[in-house]
N, C-alpha and C positions, 0 to 999 in steps of 0.2 A: 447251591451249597458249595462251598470249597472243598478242594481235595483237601487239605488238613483237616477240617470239621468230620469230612466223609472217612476216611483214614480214622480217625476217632472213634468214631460211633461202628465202625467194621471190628478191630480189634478190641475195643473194651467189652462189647458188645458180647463176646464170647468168651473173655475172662474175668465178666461181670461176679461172678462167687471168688476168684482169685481176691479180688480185693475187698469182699465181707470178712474173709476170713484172715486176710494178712494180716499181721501180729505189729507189723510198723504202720500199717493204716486204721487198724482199730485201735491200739493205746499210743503210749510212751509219753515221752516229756512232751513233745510238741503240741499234741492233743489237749494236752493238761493244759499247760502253760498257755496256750490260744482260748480256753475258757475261761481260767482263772484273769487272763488279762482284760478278755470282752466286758466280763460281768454280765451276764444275763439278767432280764429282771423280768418275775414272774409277769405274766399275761401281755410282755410287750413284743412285736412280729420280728422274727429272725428268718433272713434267709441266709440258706446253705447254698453258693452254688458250684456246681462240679460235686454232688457230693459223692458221689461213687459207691464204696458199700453204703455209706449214710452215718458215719463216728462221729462227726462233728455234728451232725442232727441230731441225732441220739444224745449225746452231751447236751447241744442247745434245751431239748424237750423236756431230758430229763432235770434242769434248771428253772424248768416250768415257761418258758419263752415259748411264744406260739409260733411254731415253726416251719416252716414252709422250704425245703429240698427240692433243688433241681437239680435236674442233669438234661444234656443233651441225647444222651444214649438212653432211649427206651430199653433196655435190657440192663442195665444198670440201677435206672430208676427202680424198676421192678422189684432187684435183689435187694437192694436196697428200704423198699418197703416192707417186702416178706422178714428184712432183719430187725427194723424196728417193731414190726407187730409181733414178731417172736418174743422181741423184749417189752412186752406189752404198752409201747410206748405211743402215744399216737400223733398224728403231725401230717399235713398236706403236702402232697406231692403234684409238680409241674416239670414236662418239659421243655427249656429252652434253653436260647444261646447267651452266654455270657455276655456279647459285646451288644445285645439290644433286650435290658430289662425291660419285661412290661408294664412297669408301674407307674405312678405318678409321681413326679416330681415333688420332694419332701415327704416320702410316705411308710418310709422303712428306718426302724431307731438301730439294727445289727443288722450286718452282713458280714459273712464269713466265706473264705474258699480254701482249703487246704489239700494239698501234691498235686495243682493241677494246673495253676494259669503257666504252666513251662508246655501247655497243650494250645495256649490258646492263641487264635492267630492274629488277635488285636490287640493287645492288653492295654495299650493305652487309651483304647476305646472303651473297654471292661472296664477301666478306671472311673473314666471320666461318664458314664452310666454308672457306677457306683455314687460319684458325688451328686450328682443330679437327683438319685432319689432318695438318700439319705435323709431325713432329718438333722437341722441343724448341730443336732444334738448326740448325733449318728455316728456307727461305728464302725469300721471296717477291719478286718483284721486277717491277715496272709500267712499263710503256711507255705514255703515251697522252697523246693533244690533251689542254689542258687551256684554259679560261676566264679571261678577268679577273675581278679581284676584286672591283671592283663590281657589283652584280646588275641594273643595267639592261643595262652593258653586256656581259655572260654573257650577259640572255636575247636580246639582238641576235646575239652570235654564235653561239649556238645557231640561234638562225630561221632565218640565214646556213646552217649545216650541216645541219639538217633537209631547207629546198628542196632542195640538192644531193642528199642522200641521206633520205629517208622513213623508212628504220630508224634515224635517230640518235635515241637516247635523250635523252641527258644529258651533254655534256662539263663537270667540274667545274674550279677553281680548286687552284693547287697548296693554298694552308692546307685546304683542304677535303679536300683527299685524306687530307694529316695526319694530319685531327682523324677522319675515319671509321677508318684504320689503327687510330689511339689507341683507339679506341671497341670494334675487333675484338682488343684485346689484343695489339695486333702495333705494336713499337716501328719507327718509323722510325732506317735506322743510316744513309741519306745520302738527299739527295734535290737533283734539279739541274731547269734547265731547257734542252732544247736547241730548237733554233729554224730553221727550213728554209722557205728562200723556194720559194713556190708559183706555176707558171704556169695560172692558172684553166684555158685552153680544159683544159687536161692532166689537171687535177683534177677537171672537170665529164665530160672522157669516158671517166674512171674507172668513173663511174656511168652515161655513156652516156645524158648528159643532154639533151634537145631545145633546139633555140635559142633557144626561147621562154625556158626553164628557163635558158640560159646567160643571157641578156641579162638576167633578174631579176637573176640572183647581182651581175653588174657592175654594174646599176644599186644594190644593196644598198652593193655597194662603196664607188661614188660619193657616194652619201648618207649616210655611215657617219657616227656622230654622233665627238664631238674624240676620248672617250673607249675609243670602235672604232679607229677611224684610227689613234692611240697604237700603241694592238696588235698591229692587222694589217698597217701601213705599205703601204694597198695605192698601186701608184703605175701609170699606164697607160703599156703598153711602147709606144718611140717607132717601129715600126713601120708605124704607121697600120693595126694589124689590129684595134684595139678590143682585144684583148686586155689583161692586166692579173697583176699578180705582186702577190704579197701574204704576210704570214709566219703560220705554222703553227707553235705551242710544242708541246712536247713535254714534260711532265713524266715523269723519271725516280727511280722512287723502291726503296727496298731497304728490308723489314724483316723483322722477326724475330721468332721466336714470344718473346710477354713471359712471363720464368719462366723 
């Protein structure tokens, strides 16, 4: 297994309830708007994968779509499940990795991943496993941070997300998602971006970051060169806590197997 996969399943692993219970990974617009766009249809198979606490399963399920959640983090999965059967909802649960579905080729009408292929260490490989087992007819559909377009400043706000979190691979640019869709034969049918002001100390103890770790990220903040600042409009909140809010995109995207 790779160390990124390994690094994965070690840290999520142990702040598997951080993410049942976060308030940006249980609702908001992105959640919504990633259902409302799928269209679920009762009694047809949906996989979730990455699904973390399990929101967007939970969404899928409760659409009536037979729903099948994975994750690679057994501890994840877990909490994940105890969440759903708390919301009396019910749905199959599997271990695996993104970039080798186990399925057949043409055999799944939705798939779903939402906050997480910026974890995952192939995506163009995830992709192109998503077209492969889709039905013709098939849906895919992306939730995830994305990068600005310029590549210096992408690889600043990746550095930015890496300190906070060790497993972040790679957050991409929306044309880059695109042009990788385009590449795995998967038409893009809409693609948006939605955008969510962040209160760091909230975001760093997501991760359960030390203050040393916190005070880097703010000073990263501080120093963010014109092209960061644009971006992430961080601005320090006037409470005198040092603290500091800053915005997080969200690239939402929908395509469709081409053919």
């Amino acid at each position: 297994m790779s160390d990124s996969r390994s690094l994965s399943q070690q840290r999520f692993g142990v702040l598997a309830n951080n993410y049942v219970t976060s308030h940006v990974h249980s609702s908001g617009y992105s959640l919504d708007r990633l259902i409302e766009l799928m269209q679920p249809i009762a009694g047809k198979l949906a996989l979730d994968v990455a699904t973390g606490g399990g929101h967007v399963a939970l969404a899928l399920a409760r659409q009536g779509a037979r729903t099948l959640a994975s994750d690679i983090t057994a501890a994840m999965l877990k909490a994940a499940q105890a969440h759903l059967t708390e919301q009396g909802v019910a749905a199959s649960y599997a271990r695996l990795e993104a970039s080798h579905l186990p399925f057949r080729a043409n055999s799944l009408h939705l798939i779903t991943v939402r906050h997480a292929p910026h974890h995952f260490p192939d995506v163009p490989r995830f992709l192109s496993e998503c077209a492969r087992v889709l039905l013709p007819e098939g849906r895919l559909g992306i939730v995830d941070q994305i990068a600005p377009d310029a590549p210096a400043a992408a690889d600043y706000v990746n550095a930015f997300e890496r300190l906070r979190d060790p497993s972040h691979g790679w957050q991409f640019s929306l044309s880059e998602w695109q042009a990788m869709l385009y590449a795995a034969d998967l038409d893009v049918t809409h693609s948006e971006i939605a955008t969510v002001r962040f209160d760091l100390h909230w975001w760093a103890n997501m991760q359960k970051n030390d203050a040393d770790t916190v005070l880097r990220l703010r000073v990263l903040l501080q120093q963010a060169p014109a092209a960061v600042r644009d971006f992430l409009k961080p601005a320090a909140f006037e409470d005198g806590s040092g603290n500091f809010g800053f915005d997080h995109h969200y690239g939402i995207l929908i395509a469709h197997k081409r053919g």
